[in-house]
VEXVEXVO-701022 format. One record per residue (C-alpha): residue number from 1; residue in one letter; x, y, z. Coordinates in steps of 0.05 Angstrom, whole numbers, plus 32768, in hexadecimal, padded with zeros to 4 digits. Layout:
REM VEXVEXVO-701022
<resi=NUM, resn=A, east=X, north=Y, up=Z> .
...
REM end
This chain:
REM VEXVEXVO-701022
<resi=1, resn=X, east=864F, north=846D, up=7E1E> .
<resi=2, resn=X, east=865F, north=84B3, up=7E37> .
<resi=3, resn=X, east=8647, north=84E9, up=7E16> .
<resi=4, resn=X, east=867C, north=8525, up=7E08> .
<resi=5, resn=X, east=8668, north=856C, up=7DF8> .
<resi=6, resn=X, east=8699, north=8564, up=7DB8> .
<resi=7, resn=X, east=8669, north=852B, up=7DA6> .
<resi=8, resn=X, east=863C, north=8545, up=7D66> .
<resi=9, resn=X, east=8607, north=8518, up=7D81> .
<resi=10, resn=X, east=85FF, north=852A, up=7DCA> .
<resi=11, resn=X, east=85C9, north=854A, up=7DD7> .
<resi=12, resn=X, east=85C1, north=857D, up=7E03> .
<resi=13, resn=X, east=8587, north=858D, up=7E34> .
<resi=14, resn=X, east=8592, north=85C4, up=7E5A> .
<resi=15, resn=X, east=856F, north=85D0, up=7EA4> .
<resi=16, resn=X, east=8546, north=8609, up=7E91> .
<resi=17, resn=X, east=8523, north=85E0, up=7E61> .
<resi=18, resn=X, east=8522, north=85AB, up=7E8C> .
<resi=19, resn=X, east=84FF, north=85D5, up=7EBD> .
<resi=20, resn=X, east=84D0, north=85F2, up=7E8E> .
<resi=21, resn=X, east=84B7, north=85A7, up=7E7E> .
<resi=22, resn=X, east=84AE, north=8591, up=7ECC> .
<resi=23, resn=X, east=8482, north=85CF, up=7ECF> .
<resi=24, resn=X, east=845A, north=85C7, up=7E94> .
<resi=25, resn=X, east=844E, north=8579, up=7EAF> .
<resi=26, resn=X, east=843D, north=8591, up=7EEA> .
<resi=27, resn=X, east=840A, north=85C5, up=7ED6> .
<resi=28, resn=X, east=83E9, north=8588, up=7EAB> .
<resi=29, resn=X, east=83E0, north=8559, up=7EE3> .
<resi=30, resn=X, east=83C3, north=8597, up=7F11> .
<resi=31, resn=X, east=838D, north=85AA, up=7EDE> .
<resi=32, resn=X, east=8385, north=855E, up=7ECC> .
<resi=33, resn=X, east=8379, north=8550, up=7F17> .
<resi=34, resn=X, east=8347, north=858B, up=7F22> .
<resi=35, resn=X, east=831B, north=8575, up=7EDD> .
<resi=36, resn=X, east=8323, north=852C, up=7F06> .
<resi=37, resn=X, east=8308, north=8550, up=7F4E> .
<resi=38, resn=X, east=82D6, north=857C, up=7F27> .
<resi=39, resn=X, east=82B0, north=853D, up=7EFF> .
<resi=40, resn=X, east=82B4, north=8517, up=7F49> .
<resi=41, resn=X, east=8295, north=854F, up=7F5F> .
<resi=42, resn=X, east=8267, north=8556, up=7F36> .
<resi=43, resn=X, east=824E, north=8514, up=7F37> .
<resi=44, resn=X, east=8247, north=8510, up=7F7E> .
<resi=45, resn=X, east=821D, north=8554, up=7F88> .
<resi=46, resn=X, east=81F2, north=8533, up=7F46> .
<resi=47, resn=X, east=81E9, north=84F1, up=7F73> .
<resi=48, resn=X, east=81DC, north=8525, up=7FB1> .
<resi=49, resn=X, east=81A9, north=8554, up=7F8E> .
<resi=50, resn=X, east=818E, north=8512, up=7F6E> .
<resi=51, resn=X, east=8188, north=84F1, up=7FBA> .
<resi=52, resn=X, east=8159, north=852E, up=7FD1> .
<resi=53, resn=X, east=8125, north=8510, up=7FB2> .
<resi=54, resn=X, east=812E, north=84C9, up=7FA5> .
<resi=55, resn=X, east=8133, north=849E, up=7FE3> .
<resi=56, resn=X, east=8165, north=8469, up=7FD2> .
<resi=57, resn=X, east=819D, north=84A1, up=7FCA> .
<resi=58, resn=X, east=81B7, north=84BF, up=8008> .
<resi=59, resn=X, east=81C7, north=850F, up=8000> .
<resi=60, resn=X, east=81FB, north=851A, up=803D> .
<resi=61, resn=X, east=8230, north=84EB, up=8028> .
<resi=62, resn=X, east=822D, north=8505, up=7FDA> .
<resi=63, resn=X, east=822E, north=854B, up=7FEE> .
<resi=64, resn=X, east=8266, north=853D, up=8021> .
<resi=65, resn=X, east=828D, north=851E, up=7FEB> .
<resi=66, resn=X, east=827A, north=8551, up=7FB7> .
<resi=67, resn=X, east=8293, north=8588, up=7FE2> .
<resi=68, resn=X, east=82D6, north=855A, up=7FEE> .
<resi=69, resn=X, east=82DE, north=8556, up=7FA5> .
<resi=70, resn=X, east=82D0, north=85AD, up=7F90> .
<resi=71, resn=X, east=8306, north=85BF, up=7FC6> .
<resi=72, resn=X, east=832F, north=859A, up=7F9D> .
<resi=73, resn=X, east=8312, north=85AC, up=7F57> .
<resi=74, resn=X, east=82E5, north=85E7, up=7F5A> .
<resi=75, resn=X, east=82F8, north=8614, up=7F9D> .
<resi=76, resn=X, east=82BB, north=8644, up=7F79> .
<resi=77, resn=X, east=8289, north=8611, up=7F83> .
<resi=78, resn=X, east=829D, north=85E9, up=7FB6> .
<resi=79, resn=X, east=8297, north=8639, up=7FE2> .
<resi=80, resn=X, east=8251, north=8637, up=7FBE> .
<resi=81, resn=X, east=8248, north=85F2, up=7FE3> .
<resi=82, resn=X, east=826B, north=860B, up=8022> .
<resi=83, resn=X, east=8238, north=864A, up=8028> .
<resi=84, resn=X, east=81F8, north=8622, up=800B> .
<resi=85, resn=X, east=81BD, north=8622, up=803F> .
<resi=86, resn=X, east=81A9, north=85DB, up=803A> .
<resi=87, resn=X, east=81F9, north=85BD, up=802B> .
<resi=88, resn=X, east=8225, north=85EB, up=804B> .
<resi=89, resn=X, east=820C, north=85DC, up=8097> .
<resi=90, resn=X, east=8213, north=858C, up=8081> .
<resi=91, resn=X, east=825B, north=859D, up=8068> .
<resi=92, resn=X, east=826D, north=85C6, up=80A2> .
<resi=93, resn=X, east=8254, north=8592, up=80D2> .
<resi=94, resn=X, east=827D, north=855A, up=80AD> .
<resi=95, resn=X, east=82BD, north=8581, up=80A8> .
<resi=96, resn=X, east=82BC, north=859A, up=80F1> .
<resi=97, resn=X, east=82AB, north=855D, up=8119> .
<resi=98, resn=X, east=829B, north=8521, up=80EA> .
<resi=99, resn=X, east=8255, north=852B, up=80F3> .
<resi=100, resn=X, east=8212, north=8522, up=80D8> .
<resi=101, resn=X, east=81D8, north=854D, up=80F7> .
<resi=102, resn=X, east=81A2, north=8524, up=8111> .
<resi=103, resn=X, east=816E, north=8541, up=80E5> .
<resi=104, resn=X, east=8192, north=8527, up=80AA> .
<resi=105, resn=X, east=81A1, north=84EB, up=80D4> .
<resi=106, resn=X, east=8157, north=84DB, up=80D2> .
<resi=107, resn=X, east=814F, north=84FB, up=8095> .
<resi=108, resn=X, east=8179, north=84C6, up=806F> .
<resi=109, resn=X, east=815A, north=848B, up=8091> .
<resi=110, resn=X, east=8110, north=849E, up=8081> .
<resi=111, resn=X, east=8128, north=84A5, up=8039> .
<resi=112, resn=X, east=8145, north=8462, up=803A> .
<resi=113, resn=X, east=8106, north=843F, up=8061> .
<resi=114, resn=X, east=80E2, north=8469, up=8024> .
<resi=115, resn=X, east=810F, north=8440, up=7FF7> .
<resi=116, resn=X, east=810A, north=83FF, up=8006> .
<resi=117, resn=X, east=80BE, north=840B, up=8014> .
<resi=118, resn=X, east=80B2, north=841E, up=7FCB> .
<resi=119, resn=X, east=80DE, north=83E3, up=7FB6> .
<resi=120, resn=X, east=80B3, north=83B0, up=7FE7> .
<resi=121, resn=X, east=8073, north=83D4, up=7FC6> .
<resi=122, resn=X, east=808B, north=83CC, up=7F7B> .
<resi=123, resn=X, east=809A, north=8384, up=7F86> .
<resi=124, resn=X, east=80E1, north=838A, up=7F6D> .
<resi=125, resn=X, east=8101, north=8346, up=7F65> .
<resi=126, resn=X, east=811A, north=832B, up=7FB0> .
<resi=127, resn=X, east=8163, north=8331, up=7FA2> .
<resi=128, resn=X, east=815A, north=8379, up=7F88> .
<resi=129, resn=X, east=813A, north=8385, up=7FCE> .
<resi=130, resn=X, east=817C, north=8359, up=7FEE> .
<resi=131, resn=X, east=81AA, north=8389, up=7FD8> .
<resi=132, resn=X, east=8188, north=83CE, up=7FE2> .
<resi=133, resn=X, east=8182, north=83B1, up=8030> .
<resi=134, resn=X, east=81C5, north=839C, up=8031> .
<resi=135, resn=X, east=81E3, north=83E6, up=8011> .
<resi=136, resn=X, east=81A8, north=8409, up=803D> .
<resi=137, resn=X, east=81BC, north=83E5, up=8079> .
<resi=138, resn=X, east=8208, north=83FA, up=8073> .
<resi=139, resn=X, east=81F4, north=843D, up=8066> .
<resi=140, resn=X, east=81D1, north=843E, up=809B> .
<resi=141, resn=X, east=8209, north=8426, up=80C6> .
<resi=142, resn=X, east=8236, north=8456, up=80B1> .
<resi=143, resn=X, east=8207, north=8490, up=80B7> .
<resi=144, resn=X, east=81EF, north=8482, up=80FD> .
<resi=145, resn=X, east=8240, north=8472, up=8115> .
<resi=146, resn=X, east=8247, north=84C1, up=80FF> .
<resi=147, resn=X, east=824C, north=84E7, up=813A> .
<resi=148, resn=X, east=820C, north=8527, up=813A> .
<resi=149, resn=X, east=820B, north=856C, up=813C> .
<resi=150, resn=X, east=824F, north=857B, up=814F> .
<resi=151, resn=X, east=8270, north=8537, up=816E> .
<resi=152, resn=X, east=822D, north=853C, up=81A6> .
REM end
């Protein structure tokens, strides 16, 4: 069925309003999609800040992803992160060249050898202990694959 202007039941849409609607869907998914990055964020520094001073949690890859996330959800605190004196040289390092410094290279794997030391001392059941080597050891696989201090 064709719809005629003469038709009393036609509706009408004009573009303007059309327009006005693709804008006001668009502005919903761009603030939806920032409050996404933000809470990724978030999380991530949490888990970072968190891995600084228990061992089983890496920092570097947290903070790497937390800064990832605030350039899309927060550019105010993912500059904060960018000019911090323990996460921006980490950040900087990643974004230019890949690359994790060796100090947090060795960093990262004392805190893990920390880790599963504390688990061995506890007596955690053996599986427990399976799966933190397992996790640890691909960690530790992708952390040493990183180039260091600036693709050297």
């Amino acid at each position: 069925m064709i719809l005629k202007p003469c038709d009393k039941h036609a509706v009408h849409i004009e573009p303007r309003n059309i327009r006005m609607r693709i804008i006001q869907i668009q502005i919903l998914s761009n603030t939806l999609g920032r409050a996404i990055w933000f809470v990724v964020g978030a999380l991530a520094l949490l888990l970072g800040v968190i891995g600084i001073v228990l061992p089983i949690l890496p920092t570097t890859p947290f903070v790497i992803l937390a800064a990832f996330a605030f350039a899309k959800g927060s550019p105010t605190i993912a500059k904060f992160l960018e000019n911090h004196t323990i996460f921006g040289p980490i950040i900087a390092e990643w974004r230019a060249h890949g690359a994790i410094a060796k100090r947090y290279k060795v960093f990262a794997h004392l805190m893990m050898l920390a880790g599963l030391l504390l688990t061995v001392v506890l007596k955690i059941a053996p599986i427990i202990l399976a799966i933190q080597v397992i996790c640890m050891a691909c960690a530790s696989l992708y952390i040493l694959t990183r180039p260091s201090d600036g693709g050297a």
